[in-house]
N, C-alpha and C positions, 0 to 999 in steps of 0.2 A: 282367486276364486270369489264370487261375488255371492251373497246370498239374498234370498228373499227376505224382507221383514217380519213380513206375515208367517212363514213359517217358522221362522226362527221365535217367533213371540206364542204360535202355536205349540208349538215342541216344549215352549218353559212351559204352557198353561198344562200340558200332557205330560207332563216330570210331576209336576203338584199333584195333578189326580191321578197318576201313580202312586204317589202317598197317601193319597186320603178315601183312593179306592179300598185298601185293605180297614179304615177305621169304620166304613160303613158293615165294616161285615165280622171286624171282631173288636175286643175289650181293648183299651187304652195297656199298656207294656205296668204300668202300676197296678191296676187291676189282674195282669197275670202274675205279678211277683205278690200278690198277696192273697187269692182266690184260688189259684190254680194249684189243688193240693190232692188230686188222683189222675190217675190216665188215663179214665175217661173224660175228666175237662179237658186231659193235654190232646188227646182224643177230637174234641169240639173243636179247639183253637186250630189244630191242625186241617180240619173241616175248612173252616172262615178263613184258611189261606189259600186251599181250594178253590173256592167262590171266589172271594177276592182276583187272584191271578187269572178265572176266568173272564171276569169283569171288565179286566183289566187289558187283556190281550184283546177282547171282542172290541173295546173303546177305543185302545192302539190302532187297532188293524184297519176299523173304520176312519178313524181321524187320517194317518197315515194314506189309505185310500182317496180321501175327498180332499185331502191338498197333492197328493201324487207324490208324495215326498217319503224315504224313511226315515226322516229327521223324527218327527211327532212319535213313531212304534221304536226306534233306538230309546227315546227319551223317554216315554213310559214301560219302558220294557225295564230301564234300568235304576227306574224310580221304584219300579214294584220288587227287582230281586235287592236294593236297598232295604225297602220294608221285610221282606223275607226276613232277611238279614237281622234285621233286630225284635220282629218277634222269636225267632229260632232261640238268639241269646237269652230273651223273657223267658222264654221255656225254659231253658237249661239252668236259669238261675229259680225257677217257681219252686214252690213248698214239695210238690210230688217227687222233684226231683232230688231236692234237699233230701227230706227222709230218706231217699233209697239208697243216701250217700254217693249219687253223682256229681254233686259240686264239693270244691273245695275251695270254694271263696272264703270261707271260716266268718262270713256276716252271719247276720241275727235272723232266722226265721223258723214261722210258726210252727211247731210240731204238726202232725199230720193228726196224734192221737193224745187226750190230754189225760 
């Protein structure tokens, strides 16, 4: 099986902005393990992966289209449910979650209420 170059070099640069489509639209996974302490931020962040994934599919679908290939929408499709992936884990380890007693990582974080 022979591949193109060019799309095969398109498809990496569309896995990258898979990943950097969800940082335009939410906080860095640090900034949720230490900010996100009710549920209405977890609320917002859940928003920003909304946006995000729409962004992100609308970018795939196009790029995918204008080289005729589904190498480029495979490759940012599965760059974006990667990012899913580890803001979901951000949530579930954030301070809101902490307090309500959903984690049991037994690490160190901020109380909700001091």
């Amino acid at each position: 099986m022979e591949f193109n170059k060019d799309i095969v070099l398109t498809s990496v640069f569309m896995a990258l902005e898979g990943a950097f489509a969800y940082s335009a639209f939410l906080p860095s996974i640090m900034t949720i393990g230490t900010f996100v302490d009710t549920p209405e931020k977890i609320k917002m962040i859940r928003e920003g992966e909304i946006v995000g994934t729409a962004f992100l599919v609308g970018l795939s679908v196009t790029v995918a289209y204008i080289t005729k290939s589904p190498l480029p929408l495979i490759a940012g499709l599965a760059a974006g449910g990667l990012a899913i992936g580890v803001y979901e884990y951000a949530l579930r380890k954030a301070p809101a979650n902490v307090a309500n007693n959903d984690d049991t990582s037994g690490g160190y974080h901020v109380p909700l209420e001091y």
